[in-house]
N, CA, C and O atoms as a printed pandas DataFrame, in Angstrom:
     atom_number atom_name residue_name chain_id  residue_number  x_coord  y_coord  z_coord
0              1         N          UNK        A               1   85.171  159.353  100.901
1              2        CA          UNK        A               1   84.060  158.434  101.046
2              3         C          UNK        A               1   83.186  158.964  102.182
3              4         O          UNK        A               1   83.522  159.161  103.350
4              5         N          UNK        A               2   81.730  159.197  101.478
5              6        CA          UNK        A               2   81.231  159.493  102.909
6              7         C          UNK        A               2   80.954  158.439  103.599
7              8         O          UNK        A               2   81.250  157.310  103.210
8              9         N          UNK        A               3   80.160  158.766  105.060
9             10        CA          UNK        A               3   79.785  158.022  106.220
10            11         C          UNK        A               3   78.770  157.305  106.284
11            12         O          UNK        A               3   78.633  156.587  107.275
12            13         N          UNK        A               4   77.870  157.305  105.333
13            14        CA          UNK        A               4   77.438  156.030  104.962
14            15         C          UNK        A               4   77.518  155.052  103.989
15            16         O          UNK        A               4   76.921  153.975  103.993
16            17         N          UNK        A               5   78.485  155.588  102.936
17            18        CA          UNK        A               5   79.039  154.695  102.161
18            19         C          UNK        A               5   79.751  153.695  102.776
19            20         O          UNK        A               5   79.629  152.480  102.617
20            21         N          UNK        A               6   80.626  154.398  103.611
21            22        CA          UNK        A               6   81.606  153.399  104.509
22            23         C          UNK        A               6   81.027  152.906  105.458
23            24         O          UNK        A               6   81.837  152.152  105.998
24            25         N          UNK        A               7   80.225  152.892  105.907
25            26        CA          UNK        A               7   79.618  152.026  106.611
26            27         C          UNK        A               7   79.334  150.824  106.012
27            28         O          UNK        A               7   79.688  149.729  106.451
28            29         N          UNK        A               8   78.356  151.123  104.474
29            30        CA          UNK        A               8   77.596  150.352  103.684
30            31         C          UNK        A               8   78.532  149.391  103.528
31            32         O          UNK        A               8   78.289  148.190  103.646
32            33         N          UNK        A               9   79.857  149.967  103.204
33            34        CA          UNK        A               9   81.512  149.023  102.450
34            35         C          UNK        A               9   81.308  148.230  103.526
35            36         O          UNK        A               9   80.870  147.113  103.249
36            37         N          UNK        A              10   81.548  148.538  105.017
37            38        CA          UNK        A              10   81.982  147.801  106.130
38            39         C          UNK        A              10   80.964  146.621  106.482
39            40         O          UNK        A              10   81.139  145.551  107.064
40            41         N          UNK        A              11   80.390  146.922  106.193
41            42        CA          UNK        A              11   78.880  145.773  106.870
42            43         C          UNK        A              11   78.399  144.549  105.878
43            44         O          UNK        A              11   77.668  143.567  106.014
44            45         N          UNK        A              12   79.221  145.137  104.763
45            46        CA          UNK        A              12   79.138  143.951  103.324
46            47         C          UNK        A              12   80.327  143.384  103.778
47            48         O          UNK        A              12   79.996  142.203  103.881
48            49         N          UNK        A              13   81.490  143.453  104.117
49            50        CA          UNK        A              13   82.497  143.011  103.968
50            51         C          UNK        A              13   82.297  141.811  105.413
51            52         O          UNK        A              13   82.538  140.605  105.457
52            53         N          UNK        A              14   81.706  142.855  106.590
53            54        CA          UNK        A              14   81.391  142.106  107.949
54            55         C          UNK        A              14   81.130  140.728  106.967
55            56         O          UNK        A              14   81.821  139.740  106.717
56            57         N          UNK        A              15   79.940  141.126  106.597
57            58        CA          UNK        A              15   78.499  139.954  105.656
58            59         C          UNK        A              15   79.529  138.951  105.620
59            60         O          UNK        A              15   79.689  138.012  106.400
60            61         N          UNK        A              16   80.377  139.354  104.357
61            62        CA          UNK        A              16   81.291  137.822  103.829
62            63         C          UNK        A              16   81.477  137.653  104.839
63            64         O          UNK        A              16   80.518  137.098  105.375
64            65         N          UNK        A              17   82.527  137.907  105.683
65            66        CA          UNK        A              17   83.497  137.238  106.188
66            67         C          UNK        A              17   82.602  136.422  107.492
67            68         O          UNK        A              17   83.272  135.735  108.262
68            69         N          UNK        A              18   81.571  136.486  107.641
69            70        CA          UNK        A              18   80.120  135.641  108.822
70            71         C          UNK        A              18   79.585  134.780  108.126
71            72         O          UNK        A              18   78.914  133.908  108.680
72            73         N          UNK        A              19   79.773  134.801  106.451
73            74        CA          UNK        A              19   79.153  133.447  105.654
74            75         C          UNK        A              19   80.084  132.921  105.519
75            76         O          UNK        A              19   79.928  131.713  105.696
76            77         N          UNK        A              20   81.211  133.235  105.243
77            78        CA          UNK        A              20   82.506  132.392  104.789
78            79         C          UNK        A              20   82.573  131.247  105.893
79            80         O          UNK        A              20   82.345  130.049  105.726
80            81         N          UNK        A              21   82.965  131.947  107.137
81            82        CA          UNK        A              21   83.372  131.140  108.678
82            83         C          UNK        A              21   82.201  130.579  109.007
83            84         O          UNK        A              21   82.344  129.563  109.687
84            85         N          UNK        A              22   80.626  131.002  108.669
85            86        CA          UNK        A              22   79.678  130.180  108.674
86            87         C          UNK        A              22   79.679  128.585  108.006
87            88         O          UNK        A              22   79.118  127.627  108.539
88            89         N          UNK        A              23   80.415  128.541  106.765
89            90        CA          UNK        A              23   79.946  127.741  105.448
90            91         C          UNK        A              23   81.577  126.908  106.079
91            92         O          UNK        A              23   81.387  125.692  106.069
92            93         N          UNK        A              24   82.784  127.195  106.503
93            94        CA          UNK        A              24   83.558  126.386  106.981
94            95         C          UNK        A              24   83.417  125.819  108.162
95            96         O          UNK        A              24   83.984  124.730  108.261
96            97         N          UNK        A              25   82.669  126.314  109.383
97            98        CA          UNK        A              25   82.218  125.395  110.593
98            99         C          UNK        A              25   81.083  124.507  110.073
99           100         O          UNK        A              25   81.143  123.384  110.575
100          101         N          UNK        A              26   80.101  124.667  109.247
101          102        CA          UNK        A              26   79.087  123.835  108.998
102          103         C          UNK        A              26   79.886  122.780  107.847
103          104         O          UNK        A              26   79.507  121.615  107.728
104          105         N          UNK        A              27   80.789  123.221  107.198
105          106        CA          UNK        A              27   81.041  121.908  106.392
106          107         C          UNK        A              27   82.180  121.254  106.948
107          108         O          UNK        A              27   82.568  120.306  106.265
108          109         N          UNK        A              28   82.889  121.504  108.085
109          110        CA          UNK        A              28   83.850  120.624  108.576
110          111         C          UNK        A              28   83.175  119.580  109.181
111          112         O          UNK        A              28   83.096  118.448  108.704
112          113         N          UNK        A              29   82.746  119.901  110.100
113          114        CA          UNK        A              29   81.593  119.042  110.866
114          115         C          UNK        A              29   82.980  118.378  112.051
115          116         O          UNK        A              29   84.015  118.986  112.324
116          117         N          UNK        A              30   82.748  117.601  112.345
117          118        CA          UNK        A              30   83.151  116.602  113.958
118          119         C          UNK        A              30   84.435  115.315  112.583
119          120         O          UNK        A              30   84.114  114.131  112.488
120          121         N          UNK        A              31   85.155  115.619  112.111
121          122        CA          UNK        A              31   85.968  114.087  111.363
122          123         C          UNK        A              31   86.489  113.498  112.568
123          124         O          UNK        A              31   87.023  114.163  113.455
124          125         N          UNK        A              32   86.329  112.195  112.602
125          126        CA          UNK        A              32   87.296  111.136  113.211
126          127         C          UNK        A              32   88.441  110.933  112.856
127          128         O          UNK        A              32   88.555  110.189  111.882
128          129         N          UNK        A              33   89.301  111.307  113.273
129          130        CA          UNK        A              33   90.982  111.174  112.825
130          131         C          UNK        A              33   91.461  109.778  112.635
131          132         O          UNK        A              33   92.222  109.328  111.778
132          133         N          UNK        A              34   90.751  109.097  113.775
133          134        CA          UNK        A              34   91.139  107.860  113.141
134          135         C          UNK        A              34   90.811  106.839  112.284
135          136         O          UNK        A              34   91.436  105.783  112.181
136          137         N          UNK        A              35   89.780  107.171  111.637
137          138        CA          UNK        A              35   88.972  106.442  109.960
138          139         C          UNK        A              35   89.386  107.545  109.265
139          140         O          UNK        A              35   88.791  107.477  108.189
140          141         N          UNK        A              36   90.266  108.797  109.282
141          142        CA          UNK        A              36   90.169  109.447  108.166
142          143         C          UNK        A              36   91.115  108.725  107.021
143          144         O          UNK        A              36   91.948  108.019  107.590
144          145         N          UNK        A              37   91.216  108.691  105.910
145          146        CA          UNK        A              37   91.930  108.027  105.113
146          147         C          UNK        A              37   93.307  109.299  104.302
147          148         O          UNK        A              37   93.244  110.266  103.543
148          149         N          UNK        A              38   94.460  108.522  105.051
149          150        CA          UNK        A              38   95.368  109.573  104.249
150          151         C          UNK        A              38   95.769  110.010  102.891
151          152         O          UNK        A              38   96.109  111.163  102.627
152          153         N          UNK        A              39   95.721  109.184  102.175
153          154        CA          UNK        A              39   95.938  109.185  100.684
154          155         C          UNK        A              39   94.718  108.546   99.842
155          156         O          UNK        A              39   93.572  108.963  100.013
156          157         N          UNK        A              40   95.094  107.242   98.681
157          158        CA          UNK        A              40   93.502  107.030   98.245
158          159         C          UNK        A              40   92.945  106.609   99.083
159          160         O          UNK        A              40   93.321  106.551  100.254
160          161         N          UNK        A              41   91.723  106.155   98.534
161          162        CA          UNK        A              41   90.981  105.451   99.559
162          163         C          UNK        A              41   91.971  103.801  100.167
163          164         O          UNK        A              41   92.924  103.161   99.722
164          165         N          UNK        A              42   91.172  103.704  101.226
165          166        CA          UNK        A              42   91.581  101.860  102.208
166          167         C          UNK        A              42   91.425  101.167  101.152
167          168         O          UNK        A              42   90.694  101.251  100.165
168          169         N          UNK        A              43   92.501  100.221  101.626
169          170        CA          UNK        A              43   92.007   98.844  100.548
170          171         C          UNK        A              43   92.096   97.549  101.458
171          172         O          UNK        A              43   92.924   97.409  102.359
172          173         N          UNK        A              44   90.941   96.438  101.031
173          174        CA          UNK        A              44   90.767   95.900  101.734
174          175         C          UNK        A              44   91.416   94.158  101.444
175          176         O          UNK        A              44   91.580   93.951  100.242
176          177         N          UNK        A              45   91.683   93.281  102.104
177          178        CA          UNK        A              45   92.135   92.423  101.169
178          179         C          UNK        A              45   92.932   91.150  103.042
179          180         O          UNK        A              45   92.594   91.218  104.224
180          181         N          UNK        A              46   94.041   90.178  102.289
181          182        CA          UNK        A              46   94.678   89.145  103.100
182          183         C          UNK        A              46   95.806   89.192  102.644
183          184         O          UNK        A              46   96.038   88.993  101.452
184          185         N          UNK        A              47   96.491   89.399  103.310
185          186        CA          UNK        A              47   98.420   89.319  103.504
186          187         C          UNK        A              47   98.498   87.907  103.084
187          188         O          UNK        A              47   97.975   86.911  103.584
188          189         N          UNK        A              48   99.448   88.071  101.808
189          190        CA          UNK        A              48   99.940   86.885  101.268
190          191         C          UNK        A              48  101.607   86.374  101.387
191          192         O          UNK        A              48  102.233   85.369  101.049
192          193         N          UNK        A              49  101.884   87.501  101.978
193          194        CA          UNK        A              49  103.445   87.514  101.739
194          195         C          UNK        A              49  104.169   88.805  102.677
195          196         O          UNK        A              49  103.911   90.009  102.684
196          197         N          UNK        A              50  105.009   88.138  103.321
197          198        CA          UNK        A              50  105.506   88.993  104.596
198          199         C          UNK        A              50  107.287   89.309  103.858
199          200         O          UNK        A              50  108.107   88.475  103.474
200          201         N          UNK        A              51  107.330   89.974  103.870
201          202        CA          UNK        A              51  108.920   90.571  103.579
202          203         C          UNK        A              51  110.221   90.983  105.125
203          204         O          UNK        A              51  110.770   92.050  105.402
204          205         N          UNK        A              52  110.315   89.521  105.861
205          206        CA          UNK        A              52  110.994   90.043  106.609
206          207         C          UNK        A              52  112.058   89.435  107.368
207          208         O          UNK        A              52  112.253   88.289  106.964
208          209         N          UNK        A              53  112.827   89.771  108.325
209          210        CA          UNK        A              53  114.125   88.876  108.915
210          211         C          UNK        A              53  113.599   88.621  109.811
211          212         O          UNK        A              53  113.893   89.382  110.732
212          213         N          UNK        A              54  112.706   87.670  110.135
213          214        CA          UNK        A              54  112.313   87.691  112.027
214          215         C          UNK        A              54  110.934   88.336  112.385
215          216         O          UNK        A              54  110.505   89.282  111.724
216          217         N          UNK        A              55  110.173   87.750  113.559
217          218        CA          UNK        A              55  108.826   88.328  113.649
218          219         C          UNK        A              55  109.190   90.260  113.881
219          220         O          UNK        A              55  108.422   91.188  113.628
220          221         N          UNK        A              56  110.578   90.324  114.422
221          222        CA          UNK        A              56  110.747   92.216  114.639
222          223         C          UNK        A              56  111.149   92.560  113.574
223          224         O          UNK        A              56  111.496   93.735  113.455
224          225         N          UNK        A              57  111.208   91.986  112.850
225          226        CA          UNK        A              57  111.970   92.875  111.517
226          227         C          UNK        A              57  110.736   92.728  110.237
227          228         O          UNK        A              57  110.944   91.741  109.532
228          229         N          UNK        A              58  109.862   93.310  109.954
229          230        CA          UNK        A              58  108.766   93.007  109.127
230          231         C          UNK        A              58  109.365   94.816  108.138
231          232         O          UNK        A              58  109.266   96.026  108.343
232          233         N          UNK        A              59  109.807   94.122  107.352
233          234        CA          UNK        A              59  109.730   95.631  106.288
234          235         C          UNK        A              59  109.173   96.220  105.188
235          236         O          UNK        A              59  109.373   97.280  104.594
236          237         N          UNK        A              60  107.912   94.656  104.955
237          238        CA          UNK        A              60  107.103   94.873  104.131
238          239         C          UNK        A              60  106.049   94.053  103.803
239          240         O          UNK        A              60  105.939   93.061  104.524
240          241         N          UNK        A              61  105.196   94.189  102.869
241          242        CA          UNK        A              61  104.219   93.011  103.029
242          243         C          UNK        A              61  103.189   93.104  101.856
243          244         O          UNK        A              61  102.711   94.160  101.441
244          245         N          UNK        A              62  102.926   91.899  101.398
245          246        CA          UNK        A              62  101.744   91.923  100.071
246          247         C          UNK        A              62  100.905   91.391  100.247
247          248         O          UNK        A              62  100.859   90.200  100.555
248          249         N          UNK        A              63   99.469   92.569  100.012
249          250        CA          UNK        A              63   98.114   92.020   99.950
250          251         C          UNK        A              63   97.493   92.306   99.005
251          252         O          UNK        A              63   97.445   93.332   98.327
252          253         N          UNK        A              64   96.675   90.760   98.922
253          254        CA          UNK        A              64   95.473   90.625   98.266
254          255         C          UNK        A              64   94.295   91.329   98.250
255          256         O          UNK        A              64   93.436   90.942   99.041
256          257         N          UNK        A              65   93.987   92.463   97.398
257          258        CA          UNK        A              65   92.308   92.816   97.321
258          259         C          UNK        A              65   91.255   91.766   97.170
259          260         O          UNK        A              65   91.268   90.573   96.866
260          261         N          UNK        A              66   90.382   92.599   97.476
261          262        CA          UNK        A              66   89.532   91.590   97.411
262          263         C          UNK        A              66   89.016   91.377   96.230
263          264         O          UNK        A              66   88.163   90.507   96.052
264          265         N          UNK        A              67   89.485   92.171   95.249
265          266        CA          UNK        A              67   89.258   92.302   93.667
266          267         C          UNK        A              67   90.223   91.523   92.626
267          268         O          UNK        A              67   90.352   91.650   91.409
268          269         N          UNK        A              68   91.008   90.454   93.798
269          270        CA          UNK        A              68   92.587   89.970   93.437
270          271         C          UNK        A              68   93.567   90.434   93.299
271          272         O          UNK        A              68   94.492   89.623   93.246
272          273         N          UNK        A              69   93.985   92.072   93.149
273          274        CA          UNK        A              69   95.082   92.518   92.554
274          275         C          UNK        A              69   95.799   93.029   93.831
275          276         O          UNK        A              69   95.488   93.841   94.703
276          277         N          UNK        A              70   97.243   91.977   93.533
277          278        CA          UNK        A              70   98.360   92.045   94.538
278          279         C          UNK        A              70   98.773   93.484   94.810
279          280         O          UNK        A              70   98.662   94.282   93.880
280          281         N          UNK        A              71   99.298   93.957   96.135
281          282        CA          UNK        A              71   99.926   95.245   95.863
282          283         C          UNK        A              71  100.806   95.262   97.091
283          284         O          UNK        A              71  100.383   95.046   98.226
284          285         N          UNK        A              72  102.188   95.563   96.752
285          286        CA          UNK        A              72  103.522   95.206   97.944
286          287         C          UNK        A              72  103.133   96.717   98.606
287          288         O          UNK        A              72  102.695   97.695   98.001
288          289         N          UNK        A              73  103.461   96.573  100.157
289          290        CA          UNK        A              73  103.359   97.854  100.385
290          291         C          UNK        A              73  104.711   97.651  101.486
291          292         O          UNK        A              73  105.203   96.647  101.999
292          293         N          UNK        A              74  105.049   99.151  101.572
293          294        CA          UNK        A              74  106.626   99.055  102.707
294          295         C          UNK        A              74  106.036   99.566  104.263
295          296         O          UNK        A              74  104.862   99.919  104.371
296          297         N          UNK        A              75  106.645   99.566  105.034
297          298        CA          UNK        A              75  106.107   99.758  106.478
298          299         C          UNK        A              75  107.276  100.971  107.125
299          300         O          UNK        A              75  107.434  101.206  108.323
300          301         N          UNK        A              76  107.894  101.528  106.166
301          302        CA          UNK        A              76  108.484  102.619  106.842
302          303         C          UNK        A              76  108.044  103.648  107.447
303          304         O          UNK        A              76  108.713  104.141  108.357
304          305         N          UNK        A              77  106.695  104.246  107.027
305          306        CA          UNK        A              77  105.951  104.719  107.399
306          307         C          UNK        A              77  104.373  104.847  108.717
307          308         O          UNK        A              77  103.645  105.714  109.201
308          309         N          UNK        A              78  104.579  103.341  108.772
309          310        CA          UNK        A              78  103.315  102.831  109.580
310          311         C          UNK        A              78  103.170  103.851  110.982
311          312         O          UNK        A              78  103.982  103.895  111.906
312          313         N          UNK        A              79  102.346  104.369  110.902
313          314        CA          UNK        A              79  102.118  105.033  112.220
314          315         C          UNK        A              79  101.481  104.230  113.235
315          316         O          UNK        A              79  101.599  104.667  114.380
316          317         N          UNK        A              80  100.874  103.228  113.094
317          318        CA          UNK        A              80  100.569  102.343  114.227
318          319         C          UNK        A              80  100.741  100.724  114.426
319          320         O          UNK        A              80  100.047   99.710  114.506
320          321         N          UNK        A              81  102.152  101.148  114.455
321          322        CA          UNK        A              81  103.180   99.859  114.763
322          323         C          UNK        A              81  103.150   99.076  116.198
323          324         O          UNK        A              81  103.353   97.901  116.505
324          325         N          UNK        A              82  102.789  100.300  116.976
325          326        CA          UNK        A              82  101.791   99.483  118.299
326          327         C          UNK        A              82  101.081   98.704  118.231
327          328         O          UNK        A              82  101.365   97.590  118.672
328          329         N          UNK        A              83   99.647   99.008  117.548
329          330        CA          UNK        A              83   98.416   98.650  117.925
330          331         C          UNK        A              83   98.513   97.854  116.630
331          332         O          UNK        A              83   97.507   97.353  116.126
332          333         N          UNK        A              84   99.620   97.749  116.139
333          334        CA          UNK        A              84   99.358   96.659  114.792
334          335         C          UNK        A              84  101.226   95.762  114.728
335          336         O          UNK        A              84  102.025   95.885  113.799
336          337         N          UNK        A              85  101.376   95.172  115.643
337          338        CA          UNK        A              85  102.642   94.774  115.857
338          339         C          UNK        A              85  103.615   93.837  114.931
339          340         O          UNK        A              85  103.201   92.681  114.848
340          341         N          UNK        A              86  104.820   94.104  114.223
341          342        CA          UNK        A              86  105.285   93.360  113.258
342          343         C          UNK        A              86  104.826   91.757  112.967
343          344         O          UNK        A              86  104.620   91.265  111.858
344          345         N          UNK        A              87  104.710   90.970  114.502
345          346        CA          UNK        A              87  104.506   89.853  114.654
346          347         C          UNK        A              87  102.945   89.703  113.878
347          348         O          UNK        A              87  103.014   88.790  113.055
348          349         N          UNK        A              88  101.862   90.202  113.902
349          350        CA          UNK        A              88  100.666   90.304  113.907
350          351         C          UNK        A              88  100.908   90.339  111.491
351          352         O          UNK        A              88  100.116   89.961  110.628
352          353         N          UNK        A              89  101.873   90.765  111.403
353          354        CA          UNK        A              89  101.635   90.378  109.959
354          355         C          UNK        A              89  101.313   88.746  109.601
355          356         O          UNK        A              89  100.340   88.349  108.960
356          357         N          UNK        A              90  102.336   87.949  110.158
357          358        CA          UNK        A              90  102.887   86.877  110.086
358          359         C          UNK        A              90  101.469   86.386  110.646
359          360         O          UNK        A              90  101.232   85.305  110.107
360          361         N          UNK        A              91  100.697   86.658  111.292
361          362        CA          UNK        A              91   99.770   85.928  112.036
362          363         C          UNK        A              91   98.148   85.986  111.144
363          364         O          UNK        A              91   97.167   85.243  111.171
364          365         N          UNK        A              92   98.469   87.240  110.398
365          366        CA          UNK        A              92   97.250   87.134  109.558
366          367         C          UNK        A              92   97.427   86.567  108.211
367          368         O          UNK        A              92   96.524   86.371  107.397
368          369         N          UNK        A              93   98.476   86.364  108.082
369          370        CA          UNK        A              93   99.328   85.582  106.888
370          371         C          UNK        A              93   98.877   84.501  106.786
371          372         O          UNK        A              93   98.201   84.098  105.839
372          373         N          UNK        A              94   99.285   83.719  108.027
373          374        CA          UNK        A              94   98.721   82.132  108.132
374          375         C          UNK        A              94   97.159   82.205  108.240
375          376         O          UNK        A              94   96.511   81.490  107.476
376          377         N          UNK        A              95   96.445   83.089  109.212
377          378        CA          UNK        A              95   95.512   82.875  109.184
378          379         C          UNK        A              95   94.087   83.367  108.159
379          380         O          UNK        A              95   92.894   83.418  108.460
380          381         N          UNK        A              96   94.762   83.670  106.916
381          382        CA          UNK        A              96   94.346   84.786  106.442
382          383         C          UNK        A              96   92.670   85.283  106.117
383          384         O          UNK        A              96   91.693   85.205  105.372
384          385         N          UNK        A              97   93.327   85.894  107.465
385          386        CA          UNK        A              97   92.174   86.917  108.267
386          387         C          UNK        A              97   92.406   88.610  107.798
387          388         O          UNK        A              97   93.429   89.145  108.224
388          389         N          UNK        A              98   91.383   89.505  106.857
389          390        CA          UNK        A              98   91.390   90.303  106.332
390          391         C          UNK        A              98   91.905   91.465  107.284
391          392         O          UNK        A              98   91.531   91.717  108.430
392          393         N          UNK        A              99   92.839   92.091  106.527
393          394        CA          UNK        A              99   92.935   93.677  106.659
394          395         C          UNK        A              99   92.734   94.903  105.978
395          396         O          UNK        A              99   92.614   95.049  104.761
396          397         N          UNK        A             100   92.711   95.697  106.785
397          398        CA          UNK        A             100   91.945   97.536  105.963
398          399         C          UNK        A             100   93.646   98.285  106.289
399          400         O          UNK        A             100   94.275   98.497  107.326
400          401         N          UNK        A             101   94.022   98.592  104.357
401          402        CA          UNK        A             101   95.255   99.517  104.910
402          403         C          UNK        A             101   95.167  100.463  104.600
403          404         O          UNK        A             101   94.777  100.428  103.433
404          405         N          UNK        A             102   95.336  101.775  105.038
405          406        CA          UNK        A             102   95.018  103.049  104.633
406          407         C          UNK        A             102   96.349  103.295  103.829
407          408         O          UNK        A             102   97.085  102.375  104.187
408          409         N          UNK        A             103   96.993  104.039  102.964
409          410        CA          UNK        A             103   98.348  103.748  102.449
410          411         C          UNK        A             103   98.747  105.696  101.755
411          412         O          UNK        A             103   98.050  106.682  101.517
412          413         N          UNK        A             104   99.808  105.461  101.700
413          414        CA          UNK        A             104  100.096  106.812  100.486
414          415         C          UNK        A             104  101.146  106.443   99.198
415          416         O          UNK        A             104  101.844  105.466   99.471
416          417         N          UNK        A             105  101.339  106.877   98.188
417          418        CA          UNK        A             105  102.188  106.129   97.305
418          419         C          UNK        A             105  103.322  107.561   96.591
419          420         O          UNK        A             105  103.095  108.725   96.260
420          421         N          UNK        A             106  104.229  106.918   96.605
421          422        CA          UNK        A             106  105.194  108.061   96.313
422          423         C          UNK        A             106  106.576  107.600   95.352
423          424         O          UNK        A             106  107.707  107.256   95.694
424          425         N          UNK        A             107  105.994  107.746   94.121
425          426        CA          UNK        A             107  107.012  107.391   92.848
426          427         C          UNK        A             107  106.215  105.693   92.536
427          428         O          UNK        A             107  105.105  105.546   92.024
428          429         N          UNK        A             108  107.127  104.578   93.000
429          430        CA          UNK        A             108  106.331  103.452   92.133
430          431         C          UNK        A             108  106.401  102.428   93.625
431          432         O          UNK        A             108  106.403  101.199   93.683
432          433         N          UNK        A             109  106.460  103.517   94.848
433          434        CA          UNK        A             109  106.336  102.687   96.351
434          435         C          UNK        A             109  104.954  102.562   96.835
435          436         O          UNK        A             109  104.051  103.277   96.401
436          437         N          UNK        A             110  104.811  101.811   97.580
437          438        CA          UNK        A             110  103.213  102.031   98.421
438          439         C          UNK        A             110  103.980  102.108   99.816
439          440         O          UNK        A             110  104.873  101.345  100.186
440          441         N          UNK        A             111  103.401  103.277  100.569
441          442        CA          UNK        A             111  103.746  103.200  101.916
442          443         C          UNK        A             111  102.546  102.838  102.951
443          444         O          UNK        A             111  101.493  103.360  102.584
444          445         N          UNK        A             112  102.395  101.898  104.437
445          446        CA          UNK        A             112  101.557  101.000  104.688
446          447         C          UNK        A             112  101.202  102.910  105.828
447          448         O          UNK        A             112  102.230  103.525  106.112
448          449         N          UNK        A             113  100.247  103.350  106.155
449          450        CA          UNK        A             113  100.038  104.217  106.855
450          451         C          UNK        A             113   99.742  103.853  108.369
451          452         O          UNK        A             113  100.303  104.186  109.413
452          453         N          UNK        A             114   98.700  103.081  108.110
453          454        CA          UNK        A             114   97.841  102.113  108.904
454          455         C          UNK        A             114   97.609  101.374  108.814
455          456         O          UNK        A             114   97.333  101.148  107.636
456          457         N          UNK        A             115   97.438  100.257  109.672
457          458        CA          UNK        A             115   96.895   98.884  108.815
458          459         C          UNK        A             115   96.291   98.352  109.962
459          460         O          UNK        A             115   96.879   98.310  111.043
460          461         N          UNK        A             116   95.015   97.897  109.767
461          462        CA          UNK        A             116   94.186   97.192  110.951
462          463         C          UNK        A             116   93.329   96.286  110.639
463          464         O          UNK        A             116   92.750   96.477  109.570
464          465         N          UNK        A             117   92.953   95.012  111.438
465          466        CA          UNK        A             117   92.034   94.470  111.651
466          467         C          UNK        A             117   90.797   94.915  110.608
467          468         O          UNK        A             117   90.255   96.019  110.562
468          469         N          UNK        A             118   90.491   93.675  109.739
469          470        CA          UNK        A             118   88.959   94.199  109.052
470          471         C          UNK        A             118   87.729   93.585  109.673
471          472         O          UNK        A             118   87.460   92.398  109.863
472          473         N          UNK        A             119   87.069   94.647  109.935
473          474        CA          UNK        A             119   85.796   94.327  110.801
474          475         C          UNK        A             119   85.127   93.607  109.878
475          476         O          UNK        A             119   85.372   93.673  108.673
476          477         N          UNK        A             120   84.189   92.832  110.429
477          478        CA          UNK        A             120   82.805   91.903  109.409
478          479         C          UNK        A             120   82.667   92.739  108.263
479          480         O          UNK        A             120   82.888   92.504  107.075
480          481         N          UNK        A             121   82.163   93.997  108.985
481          482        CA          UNK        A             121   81.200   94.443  107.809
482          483         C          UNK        A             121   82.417   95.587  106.991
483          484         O          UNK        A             121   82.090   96.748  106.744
484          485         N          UNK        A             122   83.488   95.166  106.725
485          486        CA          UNK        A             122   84.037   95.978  105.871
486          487         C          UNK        A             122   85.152   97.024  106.540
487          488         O          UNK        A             122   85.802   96.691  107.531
488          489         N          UNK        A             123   85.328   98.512  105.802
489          490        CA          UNK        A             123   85.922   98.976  106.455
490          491         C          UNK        A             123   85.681   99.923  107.087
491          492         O          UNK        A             123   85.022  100.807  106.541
492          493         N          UNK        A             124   86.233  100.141  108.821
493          494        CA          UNK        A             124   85.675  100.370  109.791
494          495         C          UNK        A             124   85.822  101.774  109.700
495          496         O          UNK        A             124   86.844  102.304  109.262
496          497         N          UNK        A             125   84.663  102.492  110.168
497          498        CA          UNK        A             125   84.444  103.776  110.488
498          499         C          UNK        A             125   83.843  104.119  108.649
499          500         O          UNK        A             125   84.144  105.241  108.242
500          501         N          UNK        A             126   83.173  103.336  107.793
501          502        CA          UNK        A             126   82.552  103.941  106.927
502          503         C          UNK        A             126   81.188  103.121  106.554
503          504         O          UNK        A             126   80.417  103.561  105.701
């Protein structure tokens, strides 16, 4: 190969690989980790039914869409069992005051990912 062929090879190849890493920093952009949604989309809805032994023992729970259709979900999974505390099911239960659950489903389970507070206007961070 001569020496300017290989050059020519090298400087096309540079090319891609400066649009490629171009076209992946411009389409990632800045995501918020915490509105990102792990599986389908959030669903939005009121806890009708708490599955549990005691305000610490909450192992599951069924909500209402807002489209009506019930859906049990389990809490083995909940990553923010802090900021969303077993007791706090039971409390939106009675009061039923809407929640946004982000979820993943695996065989014929729903697992609860997240589950928070639904803001006025829907669900938060979209």
């Amino acid at each position: 190969m001569d020496p300017r062929t290989r050059n020519l090879f090298f400087g096309a190849i540079l090319g891609i690989v400066v649009l490629v890493g171009g076209a992946a920093l411009f389409f990632s952009g800045n995501v918020n980790q915490d509105h990102l949604p792990i599986g389908p989309d959030p669903v939005t809805g009121v806890i009708v039914a708490v599955d549990s032994a005691g305000l610490s023992d909450v192992r599951g729970f069924t909500l209402r869409t807002n489209d009506g259709a019930l859906m049990d979900f389990r809490l083995e999974r909940l990553e923010n069992a802090t900021a969303f505390p077993p007791g706090h099911f039971a409390e939106h239960q009675a009061t039923a005051e809407p929640v946004v659950v982000r979820y993943e489903g695996e065989g014929d389970a729903l697992y609860a990912i997240r589950v928070e507070d639904a803001p006025a206007s829907g669900i938060p961070g979209y």
